[in-house]
N, C-alpha and C positions, 0 to 999 in steps of 0.2 A: 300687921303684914303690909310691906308696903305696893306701891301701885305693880312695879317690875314683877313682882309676884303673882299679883292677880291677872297679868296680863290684859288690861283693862283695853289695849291698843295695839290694833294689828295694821303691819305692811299694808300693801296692795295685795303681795306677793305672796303672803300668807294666807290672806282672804280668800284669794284665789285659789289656794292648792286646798285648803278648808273646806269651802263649800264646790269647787270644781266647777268656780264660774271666769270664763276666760280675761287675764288682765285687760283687753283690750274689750273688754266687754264693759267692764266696770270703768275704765279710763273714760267709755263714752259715756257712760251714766254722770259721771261726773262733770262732761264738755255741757249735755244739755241741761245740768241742774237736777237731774231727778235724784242723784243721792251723793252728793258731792263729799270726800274726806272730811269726819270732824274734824280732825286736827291738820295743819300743813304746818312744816317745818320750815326756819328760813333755806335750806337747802334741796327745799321744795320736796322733801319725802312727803308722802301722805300715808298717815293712819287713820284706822277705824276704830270706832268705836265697839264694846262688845255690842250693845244694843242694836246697832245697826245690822248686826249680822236677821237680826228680824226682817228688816226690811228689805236684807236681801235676800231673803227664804219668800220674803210676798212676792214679791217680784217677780222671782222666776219662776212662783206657782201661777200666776197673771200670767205671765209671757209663757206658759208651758199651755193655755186656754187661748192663747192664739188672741192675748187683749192686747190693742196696742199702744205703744210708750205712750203715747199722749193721753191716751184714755188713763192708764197708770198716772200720769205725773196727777189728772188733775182728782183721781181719789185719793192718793198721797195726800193731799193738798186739801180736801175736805174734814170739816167737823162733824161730820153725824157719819152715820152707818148704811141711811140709805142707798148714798149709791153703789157702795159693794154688798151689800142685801141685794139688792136688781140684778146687778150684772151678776153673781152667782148663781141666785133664782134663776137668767135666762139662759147661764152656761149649764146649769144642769140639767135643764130639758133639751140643750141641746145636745149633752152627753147622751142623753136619754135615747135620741132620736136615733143618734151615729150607732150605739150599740146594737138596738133593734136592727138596725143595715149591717153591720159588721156580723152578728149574727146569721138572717137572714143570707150576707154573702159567704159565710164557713160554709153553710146548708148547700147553698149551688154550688159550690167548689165540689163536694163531696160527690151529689148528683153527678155532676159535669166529670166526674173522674170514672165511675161507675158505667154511666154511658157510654163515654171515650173508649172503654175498656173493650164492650159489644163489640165495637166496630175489627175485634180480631177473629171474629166469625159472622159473614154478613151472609151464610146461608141458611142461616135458622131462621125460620117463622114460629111464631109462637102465640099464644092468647093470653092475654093478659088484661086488669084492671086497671085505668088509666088512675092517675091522680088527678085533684080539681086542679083547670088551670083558669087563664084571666086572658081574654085577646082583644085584641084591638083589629077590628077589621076592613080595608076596602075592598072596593070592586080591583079586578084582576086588572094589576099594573099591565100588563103582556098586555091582554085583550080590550082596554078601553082605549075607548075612542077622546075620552075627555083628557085634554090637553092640560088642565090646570089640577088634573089628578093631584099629581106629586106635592104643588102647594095645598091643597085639601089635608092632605095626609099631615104636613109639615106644622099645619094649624092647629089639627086636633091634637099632635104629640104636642106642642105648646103649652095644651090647656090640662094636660096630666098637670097634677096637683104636685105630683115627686115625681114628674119624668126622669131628671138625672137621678137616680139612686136606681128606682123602678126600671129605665133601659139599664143597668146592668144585668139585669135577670132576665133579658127575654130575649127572643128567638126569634129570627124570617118566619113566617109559614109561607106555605099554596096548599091552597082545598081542589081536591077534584070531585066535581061533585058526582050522585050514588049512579044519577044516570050515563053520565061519562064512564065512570069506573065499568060498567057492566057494557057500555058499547065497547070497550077496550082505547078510549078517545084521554089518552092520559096528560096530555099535554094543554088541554083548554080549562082553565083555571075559573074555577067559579069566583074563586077571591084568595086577595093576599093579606099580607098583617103582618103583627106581632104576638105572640106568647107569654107568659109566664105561668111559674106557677106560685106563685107571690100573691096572696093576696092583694086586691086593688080595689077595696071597698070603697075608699072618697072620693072615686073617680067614677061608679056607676053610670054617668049617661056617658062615659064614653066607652066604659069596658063592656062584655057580655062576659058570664061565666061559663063556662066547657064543662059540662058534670061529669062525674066519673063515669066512665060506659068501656063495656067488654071490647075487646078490640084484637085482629089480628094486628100483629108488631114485627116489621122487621128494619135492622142496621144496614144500610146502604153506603158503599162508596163510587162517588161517579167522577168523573174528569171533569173538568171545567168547560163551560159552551159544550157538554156531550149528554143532556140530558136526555136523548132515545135509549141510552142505557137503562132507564129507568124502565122501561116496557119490559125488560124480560122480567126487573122484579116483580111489577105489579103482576104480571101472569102467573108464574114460580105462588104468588100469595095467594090467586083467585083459587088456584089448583088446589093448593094448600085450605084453605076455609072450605071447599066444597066436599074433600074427603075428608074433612072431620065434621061432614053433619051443619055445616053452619051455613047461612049465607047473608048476604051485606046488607046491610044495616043502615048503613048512612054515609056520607061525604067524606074522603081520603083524608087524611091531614098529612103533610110533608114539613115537617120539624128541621131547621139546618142547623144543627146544632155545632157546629166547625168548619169556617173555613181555611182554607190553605191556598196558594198562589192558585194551584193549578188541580185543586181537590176539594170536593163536595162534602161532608161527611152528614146522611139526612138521615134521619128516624120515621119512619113511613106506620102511620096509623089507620088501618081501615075498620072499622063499628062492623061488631058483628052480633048475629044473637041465632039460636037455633031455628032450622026449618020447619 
């Protein structure tokens, strides 16, 4: 059987439409050396090799891992196995890492839909069982007087271990605290921060955990710069905890879970437990 049979040599053109890697993809692979035509013809056609189609199945399993040409040319270019042993070994934990996040962010998607949802009835109050969350806290941005606050705040988010992955999952808060809440003084913030409900275990001195605790719950929506609308809810709840037998417990948490140009959309949590 001769060679014409076996098709032992393909086009550019063939290559291309074959494995579905674009001609000028492969024309640069060829400019920089990294997999140049076996064969060139005097009419300057260039054929492949069958074999070569291997290496360009590594290739763009390499380049679909986000390794770059250079790094490719120069394990191409090696006789032993270590250094794609390594760079596998390190792309799989960092598969490892992405999934875990991709996961974890399907999770808040779903939440984040569920909640959004509340907000088409913002006059229910309710009790409910909080989930554990993860906060990060300072003194009240509003009410301090410390001028270098903001870069305090900006240093600590620095020293999160996964800050960018980990601020995908989390929220503003304002705590008011129990003695505020019962004077009716809703606007002086014991402290602000951030949330999650993301685990944040390797970050310990800087996170606190929020244990689960009973809670009056309700969906808020206020204007933007109009946060005295928030007194009628807080009231609407106190009224609401006291005629079912409850009273407060501990420090408001205010959740902003959305915002919009000119709209607030907050989850207002107040700690309750029986009289």
């Amino acid at each position: 059987m001769g060679e014409s049979a076996l098709r032992l040599r393909f086009t550019i053109g063939e290559v291309s439409q074959i494995l579905d890697i674009p001609v000028d993809t492969l024309r640069y692979y060829d400019r920089i050396g990294l997999l140049p035509p076996r064969e060139r013809e005097t009419n300057n056609y260039r054929y492949y090799n069958l074999e070569q189609f291997d290496a360009l199945i590594t290739i763009r399993m390499l380049r679909a891992m986000e390794v770059p040409i250079e790094r490719i040319q120069e394990l191409l270019k090696e006789n032993r196995l270590d250094g794609i042993q390594g760079l596998l070994k390190e792309k799989g934990e960092e598969i490892a890492r992405r999934l875990v996040y991709l996961n974890r962010l399907s999770d808040k998607l779903g939440t984040l839909q569920v909640q959004l949802k509340r907000f088409e009835d913002t006059d229910t109050v309710e009790v409910v069982k909080t989930e554990p969350a993860w906060v990060l806290l300072t003194d009240s941005i509003m009410e301090s007087s410390d001028r270098k606050l903001g870069s305090r705040v900006q240093q600590q988010v620095r020293r999160i271990h996964s800050s960018q992955e980990w601020l995908a999952f989390c929220h503003v808060i304002s705590i008011v605290s129990k003695d505020n809440l019962l004077a009716g003084r809703y606007h002086n913030y014991l402290n602000n921060g951030i949330l999650s409900t993301q685990p944040m275990s390797g970050d310990s001195d800087t996170f606190s955990r929020l244990e689960p605790r009973y809670c009056a719950r309700k969906y808020v929506v206020i204007d933007r710069d109009h946060y005295a609308m928030l007194d009628d809810h807080y009231e609407r709840m106190k009224v609401y905890i006291d005629r079912r037998g409850f009273r407060i417990d501990g420090h408001s948490l205010e959740i902003n879970l959305y915002n919009q140009n000119d709209k607030h959309y907050i989850e207002i949590q107040i700690p309750v437990a029986e009289k």
